[in-house]
PyMOL commands that place a pseudoatom at each C-alpha (Angstrom):
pseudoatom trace, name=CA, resn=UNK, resi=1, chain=A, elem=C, hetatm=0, pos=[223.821, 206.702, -179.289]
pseudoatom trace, name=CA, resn=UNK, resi=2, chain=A, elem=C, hetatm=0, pos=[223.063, 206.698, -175.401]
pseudoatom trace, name=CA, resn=UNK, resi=3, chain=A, elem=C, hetatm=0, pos=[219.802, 206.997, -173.967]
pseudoatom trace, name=CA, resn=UNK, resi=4, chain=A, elem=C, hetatm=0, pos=[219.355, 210.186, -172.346]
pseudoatom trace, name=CA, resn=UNK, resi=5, chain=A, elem=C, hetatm=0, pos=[219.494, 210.116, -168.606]
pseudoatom trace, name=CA, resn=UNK, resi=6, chain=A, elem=C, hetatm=0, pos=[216.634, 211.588, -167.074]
pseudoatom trace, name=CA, resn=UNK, resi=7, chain=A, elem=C, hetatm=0, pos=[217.399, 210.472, -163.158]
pseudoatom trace, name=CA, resn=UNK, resi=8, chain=A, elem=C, hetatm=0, pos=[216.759, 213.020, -160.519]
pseudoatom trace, name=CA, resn=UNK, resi=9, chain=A, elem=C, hetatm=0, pos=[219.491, 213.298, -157.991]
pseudoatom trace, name=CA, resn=UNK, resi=10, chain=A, elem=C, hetatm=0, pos=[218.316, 211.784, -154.681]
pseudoatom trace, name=CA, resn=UNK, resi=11, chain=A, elem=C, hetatm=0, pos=[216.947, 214.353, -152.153]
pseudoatom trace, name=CA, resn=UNK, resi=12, chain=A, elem=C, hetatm=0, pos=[215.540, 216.324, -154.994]
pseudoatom trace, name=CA, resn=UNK, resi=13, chain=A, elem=C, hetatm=0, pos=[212.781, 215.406, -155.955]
pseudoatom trace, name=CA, resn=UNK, resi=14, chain=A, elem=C, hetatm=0, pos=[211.039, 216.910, -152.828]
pseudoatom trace, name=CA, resn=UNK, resi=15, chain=A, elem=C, hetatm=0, pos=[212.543, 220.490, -153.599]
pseudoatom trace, name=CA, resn=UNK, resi=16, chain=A, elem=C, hetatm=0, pos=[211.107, 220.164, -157.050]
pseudoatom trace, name=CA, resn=UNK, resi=17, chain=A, elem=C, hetatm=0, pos=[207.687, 219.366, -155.559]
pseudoatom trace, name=CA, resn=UNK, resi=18, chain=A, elem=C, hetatm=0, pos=[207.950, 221.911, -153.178]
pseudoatom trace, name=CA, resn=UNK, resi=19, chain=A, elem=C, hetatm=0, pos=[209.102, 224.631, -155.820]
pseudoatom trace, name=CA, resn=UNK, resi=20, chain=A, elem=C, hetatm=0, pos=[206.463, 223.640, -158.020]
pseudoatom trace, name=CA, resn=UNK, resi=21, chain=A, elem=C, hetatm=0, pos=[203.648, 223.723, -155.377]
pseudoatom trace, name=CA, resn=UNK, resi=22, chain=A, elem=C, hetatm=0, pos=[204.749, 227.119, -154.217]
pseudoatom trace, name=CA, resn=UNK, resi=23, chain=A, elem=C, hetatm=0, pos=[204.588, 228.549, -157.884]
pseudoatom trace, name=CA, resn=UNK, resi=24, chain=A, elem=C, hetatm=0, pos=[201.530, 227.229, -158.665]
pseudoatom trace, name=CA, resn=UNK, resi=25, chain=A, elem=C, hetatm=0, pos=[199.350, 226.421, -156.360]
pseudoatom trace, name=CA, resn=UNK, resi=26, chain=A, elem=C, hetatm=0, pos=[197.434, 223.274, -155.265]
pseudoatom trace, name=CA, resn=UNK, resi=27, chain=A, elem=C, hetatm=0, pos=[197.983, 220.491, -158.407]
pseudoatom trace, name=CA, resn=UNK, resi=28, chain=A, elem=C, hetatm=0, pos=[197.007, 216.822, -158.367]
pseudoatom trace, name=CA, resn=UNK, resi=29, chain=A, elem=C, hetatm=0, pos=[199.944, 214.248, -159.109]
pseudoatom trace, name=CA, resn=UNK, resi=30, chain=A, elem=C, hetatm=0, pos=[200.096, 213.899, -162.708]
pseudoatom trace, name=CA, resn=UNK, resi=31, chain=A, elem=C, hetatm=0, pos=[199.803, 218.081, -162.858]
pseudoatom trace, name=CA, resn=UNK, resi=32, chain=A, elem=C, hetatm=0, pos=[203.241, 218.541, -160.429]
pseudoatom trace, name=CA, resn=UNK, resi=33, chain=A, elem=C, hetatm=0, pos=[204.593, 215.502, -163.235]
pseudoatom trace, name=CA, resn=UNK, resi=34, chain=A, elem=C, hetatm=0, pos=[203.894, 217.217, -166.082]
pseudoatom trace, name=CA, resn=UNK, resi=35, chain=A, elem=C, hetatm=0, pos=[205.010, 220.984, -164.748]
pseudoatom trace, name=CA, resn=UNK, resi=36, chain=A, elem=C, hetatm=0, pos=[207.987, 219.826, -164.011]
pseudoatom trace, name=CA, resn=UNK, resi=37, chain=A, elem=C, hetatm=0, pos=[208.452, 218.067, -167.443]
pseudoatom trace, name=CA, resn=UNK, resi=38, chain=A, elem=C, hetatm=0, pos=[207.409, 221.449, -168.983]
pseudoatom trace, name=CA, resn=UNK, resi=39, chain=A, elem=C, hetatm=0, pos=[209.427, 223.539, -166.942]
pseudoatom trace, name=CA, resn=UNK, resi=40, chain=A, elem=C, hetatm=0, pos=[213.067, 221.064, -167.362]
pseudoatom trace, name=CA, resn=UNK, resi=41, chain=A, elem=C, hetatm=0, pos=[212.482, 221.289, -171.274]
pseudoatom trace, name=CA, resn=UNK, resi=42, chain=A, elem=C, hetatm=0, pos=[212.047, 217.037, -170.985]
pseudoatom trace, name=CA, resn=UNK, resi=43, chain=A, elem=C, hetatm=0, pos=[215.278, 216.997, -169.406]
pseudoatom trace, name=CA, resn=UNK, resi=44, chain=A, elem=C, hetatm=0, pos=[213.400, 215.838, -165.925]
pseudoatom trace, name=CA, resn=UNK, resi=45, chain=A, elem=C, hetatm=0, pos=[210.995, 213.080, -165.590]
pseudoatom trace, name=CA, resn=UNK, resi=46, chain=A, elem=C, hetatm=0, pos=[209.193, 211.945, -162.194]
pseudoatom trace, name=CA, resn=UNK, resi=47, chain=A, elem=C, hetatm=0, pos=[207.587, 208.580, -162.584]
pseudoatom trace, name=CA, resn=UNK, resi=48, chain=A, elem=C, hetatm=0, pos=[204.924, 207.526, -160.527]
pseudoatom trace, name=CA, resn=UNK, resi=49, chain=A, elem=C, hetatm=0, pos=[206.293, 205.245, -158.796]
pseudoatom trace, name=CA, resn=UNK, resi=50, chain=A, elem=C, hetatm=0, pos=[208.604, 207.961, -157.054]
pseudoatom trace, name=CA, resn=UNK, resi=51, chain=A, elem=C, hetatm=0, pos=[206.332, 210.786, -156.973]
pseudoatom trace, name=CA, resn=UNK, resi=52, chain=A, elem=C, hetatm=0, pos=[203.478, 209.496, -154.871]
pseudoatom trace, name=CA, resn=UNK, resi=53, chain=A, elem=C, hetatm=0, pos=[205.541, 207.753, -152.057]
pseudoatom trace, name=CA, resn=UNK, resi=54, chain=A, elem=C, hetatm=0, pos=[207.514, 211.336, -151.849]
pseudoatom trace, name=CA, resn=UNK, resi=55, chain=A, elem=C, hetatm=0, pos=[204.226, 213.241, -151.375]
pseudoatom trace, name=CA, resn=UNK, resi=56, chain=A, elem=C, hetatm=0, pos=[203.089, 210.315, -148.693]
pseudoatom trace, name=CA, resn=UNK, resi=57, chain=A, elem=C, hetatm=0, pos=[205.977, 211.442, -146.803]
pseudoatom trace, name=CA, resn=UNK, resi=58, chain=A, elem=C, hetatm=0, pos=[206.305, 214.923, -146.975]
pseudoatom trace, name=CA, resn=UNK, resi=59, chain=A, elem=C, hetatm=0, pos=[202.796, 214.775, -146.045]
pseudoatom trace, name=CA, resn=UNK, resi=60, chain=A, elem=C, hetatm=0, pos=[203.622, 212.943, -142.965]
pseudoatom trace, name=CA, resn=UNK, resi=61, chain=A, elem=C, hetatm=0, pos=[206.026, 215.730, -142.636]
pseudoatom trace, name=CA, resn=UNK, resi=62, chain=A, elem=C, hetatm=0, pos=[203.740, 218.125, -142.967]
pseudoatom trace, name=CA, resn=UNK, resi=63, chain=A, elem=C, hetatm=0, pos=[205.427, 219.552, -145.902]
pseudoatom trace, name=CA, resn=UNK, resi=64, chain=A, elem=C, hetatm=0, pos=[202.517, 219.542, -148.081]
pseudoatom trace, name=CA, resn=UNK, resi=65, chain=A, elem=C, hetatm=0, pos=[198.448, 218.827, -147.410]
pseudoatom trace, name=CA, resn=UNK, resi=66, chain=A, elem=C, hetatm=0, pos=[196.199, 216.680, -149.324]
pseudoatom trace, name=CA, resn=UNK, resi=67, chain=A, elem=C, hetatm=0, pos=[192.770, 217.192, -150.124]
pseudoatom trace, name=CA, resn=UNK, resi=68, chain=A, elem=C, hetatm=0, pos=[190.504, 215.499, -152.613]
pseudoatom trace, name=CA, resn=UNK, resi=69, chain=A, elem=C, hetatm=0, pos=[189.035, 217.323, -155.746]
pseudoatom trace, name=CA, resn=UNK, resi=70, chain=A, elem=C, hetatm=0, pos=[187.636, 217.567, -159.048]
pseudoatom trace, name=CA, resn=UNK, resi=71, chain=A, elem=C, hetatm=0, pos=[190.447, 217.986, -161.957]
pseudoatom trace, name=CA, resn=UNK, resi=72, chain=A, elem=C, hetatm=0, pos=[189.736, 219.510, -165.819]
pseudoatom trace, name=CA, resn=UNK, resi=73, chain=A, elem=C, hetatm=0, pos=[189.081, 216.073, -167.030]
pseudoatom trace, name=CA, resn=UNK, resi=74, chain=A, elem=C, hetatm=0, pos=[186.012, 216.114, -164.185]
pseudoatom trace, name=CA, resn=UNK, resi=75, chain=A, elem=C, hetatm=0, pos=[187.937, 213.179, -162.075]
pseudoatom trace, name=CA, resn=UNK, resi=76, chain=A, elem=C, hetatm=0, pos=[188.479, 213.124, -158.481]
pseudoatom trace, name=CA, resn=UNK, resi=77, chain=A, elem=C, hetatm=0, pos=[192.038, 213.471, -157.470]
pseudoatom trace, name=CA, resn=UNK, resi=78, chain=A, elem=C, hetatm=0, pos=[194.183, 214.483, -154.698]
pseudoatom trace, name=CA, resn=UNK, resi=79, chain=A, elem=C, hetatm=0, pos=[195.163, 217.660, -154.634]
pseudoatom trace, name=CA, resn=UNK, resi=80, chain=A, elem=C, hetatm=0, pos=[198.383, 218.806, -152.711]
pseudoatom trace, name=CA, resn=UNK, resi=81, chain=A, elem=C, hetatm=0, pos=[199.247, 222.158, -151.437]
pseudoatom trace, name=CA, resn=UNK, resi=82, chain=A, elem=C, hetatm=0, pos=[202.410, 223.603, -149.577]
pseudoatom trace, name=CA, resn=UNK, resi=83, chain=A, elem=C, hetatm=0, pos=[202.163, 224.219, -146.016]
pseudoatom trace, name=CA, resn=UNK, resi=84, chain=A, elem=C, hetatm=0, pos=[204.375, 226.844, -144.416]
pseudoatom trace, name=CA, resn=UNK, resi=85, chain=A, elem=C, hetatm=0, pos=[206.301, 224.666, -142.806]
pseudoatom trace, name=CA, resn=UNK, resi=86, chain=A, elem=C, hetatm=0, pos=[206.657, 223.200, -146.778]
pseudoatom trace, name=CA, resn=UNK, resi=87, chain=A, elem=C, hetatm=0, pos=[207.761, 226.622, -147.700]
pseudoatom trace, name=CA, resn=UNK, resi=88, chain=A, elem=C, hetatm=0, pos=[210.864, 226.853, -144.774]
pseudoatom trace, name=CA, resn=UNK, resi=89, chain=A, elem=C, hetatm=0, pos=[211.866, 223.466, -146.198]
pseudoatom trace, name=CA, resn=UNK, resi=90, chain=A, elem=C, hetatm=0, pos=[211.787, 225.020, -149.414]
pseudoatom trace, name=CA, resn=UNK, resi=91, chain=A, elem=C, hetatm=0, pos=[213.861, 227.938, -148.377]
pseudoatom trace, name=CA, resn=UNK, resi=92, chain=A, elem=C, hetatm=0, pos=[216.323, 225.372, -146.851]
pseudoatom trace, name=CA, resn=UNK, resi=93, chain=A, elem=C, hetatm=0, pos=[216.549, 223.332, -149.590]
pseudoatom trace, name=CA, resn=UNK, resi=94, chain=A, elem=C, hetatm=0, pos=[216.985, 226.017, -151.970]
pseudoatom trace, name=CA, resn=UNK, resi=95, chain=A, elem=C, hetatm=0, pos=[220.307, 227.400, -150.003]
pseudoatom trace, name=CA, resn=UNK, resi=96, chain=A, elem=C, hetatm=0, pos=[221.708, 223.469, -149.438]
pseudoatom trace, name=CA, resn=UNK, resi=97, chain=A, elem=C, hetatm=0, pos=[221.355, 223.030, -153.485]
pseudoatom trace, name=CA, resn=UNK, resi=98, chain=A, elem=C, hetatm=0, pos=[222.682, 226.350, -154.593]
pseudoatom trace, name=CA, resn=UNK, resi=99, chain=A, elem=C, hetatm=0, pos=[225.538, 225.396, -151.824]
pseudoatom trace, name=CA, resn=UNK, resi=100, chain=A, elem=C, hetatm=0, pos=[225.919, 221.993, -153.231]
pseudoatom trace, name=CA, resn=UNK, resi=101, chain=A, elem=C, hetatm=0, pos=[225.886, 222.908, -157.152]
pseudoatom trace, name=CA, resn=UNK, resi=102, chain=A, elem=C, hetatm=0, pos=[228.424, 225.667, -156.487]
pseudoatom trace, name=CA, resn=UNK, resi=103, chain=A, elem=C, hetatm=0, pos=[230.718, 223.313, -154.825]
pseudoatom trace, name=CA, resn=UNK, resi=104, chain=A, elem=C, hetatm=0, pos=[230.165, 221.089, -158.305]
pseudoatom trace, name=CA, resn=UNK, resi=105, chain=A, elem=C, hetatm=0, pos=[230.971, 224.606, -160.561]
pseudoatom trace, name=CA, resn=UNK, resi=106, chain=A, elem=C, hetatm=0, pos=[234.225, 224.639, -158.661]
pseudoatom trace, name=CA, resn=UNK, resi=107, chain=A, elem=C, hetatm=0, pos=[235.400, 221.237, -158.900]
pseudoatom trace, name=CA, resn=UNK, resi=108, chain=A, elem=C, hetatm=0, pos=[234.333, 220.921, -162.654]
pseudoatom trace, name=CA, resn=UNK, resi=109, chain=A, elem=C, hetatm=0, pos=[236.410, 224.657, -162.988]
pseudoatom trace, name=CA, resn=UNK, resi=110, chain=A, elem=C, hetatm=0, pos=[239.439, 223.486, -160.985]
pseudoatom trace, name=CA, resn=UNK, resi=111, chain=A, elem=C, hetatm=0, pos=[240.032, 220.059, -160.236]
for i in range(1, 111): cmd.bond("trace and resi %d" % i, "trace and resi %d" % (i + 1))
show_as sticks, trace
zoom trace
């Protein structure tokens, strides 16, 4: 039996960020990980290695803010918040993938 492919579609893994960080507030790395786990069922999985180098630049982009903190477990983290520029890039993200994913309805209707 085949693995189970987990991959995030390029470009999206900022959106999910985004989404998350507008639902629920400020959230250290590992808590945007593991809402977005919950949330996808296990169907989505961001690994490290691609999470932290997408909040460095939507940082940079002013997309989100970091600030350090204390999490549950009593460990400084960073903790990353949308800005309101994050939230227009949210808005415009969420119109380009509804866009996009209707475009893939039709073809997988049609072609």
């Amino acid at each position: 039996m085949a693995k189970p492919k987990n991959d995030i579609l390029q470009g999206t893994l900022a959106l999910l960020v985004l989404k998350t960080l507008a639902s629920r507030g400020p959230l250290h790395g590992y808590a945007i990980t593991a809402h977005i786990q919950h949330v996808s069922a296990d169907l989505l999985r961001v690994e490290e290695g691609s999470l932290y180098p997408a909040l460095h630049r939507m940082e940079q982009q002013r997309l989100v803010r970091a600030e350090w903190g204390i999490t549950e477990k009593n460990r400084q983290a960073r903790f990353y918040a949308i800005t309101p520029a994050g939230r227009q890039a949210l808005t415009d993200e969420e119109a380009s993938w509804a866009r996009l994913t209707s475009g893939v309805r039709r073809v997988l209707r049609y072609a």
